[in-house]
Each structure stands twice: as C-alpha cells, then as structure tokens.
C-alpha positions as CSV (number, residue, x, y, z in Angstrom):
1,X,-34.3,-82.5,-14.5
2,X,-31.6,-84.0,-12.8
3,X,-32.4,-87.4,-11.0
4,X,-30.1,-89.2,-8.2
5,X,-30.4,-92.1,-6.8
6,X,-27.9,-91.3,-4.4
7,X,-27.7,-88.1,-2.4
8,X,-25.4,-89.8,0.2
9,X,-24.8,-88.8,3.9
10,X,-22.3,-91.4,4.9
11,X,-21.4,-90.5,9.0
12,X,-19.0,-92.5,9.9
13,X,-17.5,-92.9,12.9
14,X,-13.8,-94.0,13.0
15,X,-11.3,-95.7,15.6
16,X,-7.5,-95.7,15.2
17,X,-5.9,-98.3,14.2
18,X,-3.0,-96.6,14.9
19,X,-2.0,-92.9,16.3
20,X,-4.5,-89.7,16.2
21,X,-4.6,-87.2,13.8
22,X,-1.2,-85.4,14.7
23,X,0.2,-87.6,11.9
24,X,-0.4,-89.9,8.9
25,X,-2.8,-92.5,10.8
26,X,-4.8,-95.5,9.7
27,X,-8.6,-95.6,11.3
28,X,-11.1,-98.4,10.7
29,X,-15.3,-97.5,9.9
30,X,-17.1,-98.4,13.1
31,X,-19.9,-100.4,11.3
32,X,-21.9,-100.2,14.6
33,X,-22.4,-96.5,14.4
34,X,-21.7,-95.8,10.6
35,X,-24.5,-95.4,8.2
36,X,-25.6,-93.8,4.9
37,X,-28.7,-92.8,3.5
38,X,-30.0,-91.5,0.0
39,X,-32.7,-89.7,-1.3
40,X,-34.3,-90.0,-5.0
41,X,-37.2,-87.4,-6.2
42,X,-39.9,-90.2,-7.1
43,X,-42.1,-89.2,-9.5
44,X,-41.7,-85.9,-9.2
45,X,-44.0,-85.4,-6.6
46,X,-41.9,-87.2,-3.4
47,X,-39.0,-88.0,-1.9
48,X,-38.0,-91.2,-1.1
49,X,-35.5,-92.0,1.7
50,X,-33.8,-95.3,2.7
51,X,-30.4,-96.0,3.8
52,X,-27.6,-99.2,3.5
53,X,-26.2,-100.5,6.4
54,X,-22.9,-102.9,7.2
55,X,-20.4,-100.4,6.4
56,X,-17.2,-101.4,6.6
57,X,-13.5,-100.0,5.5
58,X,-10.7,-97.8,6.3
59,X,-9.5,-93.5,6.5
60,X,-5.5,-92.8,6.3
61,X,-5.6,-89.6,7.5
62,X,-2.9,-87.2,8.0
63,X,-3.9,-83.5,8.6
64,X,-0.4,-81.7,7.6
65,X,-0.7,-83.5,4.3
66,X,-3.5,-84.4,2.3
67,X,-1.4,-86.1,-0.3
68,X,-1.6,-89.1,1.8
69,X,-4.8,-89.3,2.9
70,X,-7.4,-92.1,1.7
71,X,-10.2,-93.4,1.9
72,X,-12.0,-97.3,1.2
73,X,-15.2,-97.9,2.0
74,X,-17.8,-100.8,1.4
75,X,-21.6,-100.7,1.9
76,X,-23.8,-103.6,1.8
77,X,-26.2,-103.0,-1.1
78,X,-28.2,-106.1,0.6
79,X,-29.1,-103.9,3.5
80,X,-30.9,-101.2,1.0
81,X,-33.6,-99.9,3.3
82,X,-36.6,-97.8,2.5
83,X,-39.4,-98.9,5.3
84,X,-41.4,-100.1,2.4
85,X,-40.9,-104.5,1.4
86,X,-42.3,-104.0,-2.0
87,X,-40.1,-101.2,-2.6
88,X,-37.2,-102.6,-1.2
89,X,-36.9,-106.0,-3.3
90,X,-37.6,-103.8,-6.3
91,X,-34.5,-101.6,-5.4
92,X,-32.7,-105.1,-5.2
93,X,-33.7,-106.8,-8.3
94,X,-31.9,-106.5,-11.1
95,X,-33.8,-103.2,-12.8
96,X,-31.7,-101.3,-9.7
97,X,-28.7,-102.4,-7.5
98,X,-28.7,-106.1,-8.6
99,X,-27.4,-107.3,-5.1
100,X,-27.5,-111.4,-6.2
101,X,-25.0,-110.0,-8.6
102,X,-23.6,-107.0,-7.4
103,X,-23.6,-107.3,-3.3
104,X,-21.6,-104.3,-2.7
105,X,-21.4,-101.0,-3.4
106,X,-17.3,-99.6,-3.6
107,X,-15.7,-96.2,-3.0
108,X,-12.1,-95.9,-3.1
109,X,-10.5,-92.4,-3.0
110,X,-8.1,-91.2,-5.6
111,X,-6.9,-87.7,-3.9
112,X,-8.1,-85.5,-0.8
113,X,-8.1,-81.9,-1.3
114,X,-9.5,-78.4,0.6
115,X,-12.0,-76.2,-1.1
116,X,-13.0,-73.2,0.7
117,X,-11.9,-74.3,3.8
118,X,-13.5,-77.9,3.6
119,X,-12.4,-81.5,2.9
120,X,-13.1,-83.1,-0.4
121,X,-12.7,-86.6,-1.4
122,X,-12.5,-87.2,-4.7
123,X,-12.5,-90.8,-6.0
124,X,-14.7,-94.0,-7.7
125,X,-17.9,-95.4,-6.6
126,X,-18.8,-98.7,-8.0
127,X,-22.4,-99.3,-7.8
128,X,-24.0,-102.3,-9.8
129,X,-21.4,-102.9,-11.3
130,X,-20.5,-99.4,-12.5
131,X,-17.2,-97.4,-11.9
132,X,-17.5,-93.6,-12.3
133,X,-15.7,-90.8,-10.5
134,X,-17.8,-89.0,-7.9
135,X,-16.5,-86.2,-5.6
136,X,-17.7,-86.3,-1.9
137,X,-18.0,-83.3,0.2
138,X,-16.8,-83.7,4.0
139,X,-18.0,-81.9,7.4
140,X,-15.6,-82.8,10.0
141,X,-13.9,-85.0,10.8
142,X,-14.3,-84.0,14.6
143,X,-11.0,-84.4,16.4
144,X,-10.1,-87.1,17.9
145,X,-11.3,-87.9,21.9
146,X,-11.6,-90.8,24.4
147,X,-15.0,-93.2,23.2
148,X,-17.1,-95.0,26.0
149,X,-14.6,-98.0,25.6
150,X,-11.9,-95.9,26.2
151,X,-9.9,-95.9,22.9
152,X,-9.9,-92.9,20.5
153,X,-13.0,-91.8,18.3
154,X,-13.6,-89.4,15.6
155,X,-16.0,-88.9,13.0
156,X,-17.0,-87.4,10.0
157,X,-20.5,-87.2,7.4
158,X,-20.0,-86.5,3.3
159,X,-22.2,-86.1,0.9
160,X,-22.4,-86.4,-3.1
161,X,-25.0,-86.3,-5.4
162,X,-25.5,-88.7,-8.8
163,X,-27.0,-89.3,-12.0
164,X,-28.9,-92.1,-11.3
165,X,-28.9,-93.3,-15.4
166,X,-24.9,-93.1,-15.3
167,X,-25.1,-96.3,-13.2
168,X,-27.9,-97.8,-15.3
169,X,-30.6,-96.9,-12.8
170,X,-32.3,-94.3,-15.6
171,X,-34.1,-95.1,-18.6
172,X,-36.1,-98.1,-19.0
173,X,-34.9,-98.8,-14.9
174,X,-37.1,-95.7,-14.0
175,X,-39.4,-96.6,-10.7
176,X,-42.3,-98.2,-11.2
177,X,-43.4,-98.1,-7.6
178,X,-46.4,-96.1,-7.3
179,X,-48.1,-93.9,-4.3
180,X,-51.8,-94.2,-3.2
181,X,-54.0,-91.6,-1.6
C-alpha cells in the first residue's frame, strides 16, 4: 500500500509584482488567502486532514513560454494543523516534520510543462530536511482581474502525492496516534 503524508492542495492566490499574464511576469503568494492541506490514510481505517499555513513565495509566469516560468514557495511547517493538540505536537516532534529543526518546508520548481492540456510543475520539495523531486499537477491559474483593493489577482490550486518514508516519515516514524470509539 502506498502511504503519503502529503496529498497537497496548495490554492494560492497571486498579485503581480509586475505586469499580467500577457508576458513573462513576476507574482508574489498572497499568504492571507493561500493555503495547503494534506491528507494521510491513518491506520488504514481513516483519513486524516490538516493543513500548514504562512505561505509565502513567488510565480514567474509567462503563458507563451513555459521555459521561463517558476515557481518558489515556502510553508511554515510550525503552522501544521490537524484540529487535534496531541496530534499536532506529535506531527511536530522530531518522529515527523521536526519544526525546532526543520521550520520550513521548500518547493522550488525546476521546469513547467503541459500535459494533456494542463500545467505541470515539476521541481524539489524539501521537507524535514529531505530534498526529492516531486511533480505537481496545476488547475488554473484563473486569468488575471481587478481584486477588492483594486490591483490585479489570479490564482491557481496543485496537487501531488508522496511517499511519506522517502522523507523519513515511514518506518519506525509510522503514527502512533490512535482513534477511540
């Protein structure tokens, strides 16, 4: 059976930091209304949910050519959030995302290419202290229009899925929370 620790739906919403989409333009996260969640099969009878907040980087994005499009993104692995306290300082101890050690969780984007008519973003996530190469699927991004503070908006979600032991969250770092009836 294949475990993740990470089936992540990052929707992010972006603001130029310079130009729209008609050329090679430079957007920053929105933190404020940027998030990502995950999902992990626990025990093989439940799914757990939580999510990571304080999302901040940057998209170059240039729709003609995807040769120089990136993306940089850090979460805070502080924030990890799954509505249960016990749970949650487990997931940050050091059997999981070690955040005394390892605060932040990295993606940075090594090519941007179309399959089947969607965006992919290929690239490595450092988690814990572990680089490997992940490939995110994209919806979107939405074009660009006028936010509530007038100034342009745009957004986009992608998702990947994990092996939760190749970041050293497997093995003898299995969950040891357990449900009650």
């Amino acid at each position: 059976m294949k475990k993740t620790i990470l089936a992540a739906a990052a929707a992010l919403i972006l603001s130029p930091a310079m130009g729209a989409f008609a050329q090679a333009s430079t957007w920053t996260i929105d933190s404020a209304h940027s998030s990502a969640s995950f999902e992990i099969r626990h025990m093989g009878v439940s799914n757990v949910r939580g999510a990571i907040s304080n999302i901040k980087g940057s998209v170059v994005w240039d729709e003609k050519d995807l040769t120089k499009d990136s993306v940089v993104a850090d979460l805070d692995a502080t924030t990890v959030n799954t509505n249960m306290d016990a749970r949650d300082k487990h997931l940050k101890s050091p059997d999981f995302f070690n955040v005394e050690k390892f605060p932040t969780i990295h993606f940075q984007s090594k090519k941007v290419t179309r399959e089947g008519g969607k965006l992919v973003v290929w690239g490595d996530l450092t988690l814990a202290g572990v680089t490997k190469p992940v490939k995110l699927d994209v919806d979107g991004p939405v074009p660009p229009q006028k936010g509530m503070k007038g100034g342009l908006v745009s957004g986009f979600s992608a998702s990947t899925v994990i092996k939760r032991a190749d970041f050293g969250f497997g093995g003898k770092y299995a969950p040891r929370c357990s449900a009650t009836k």
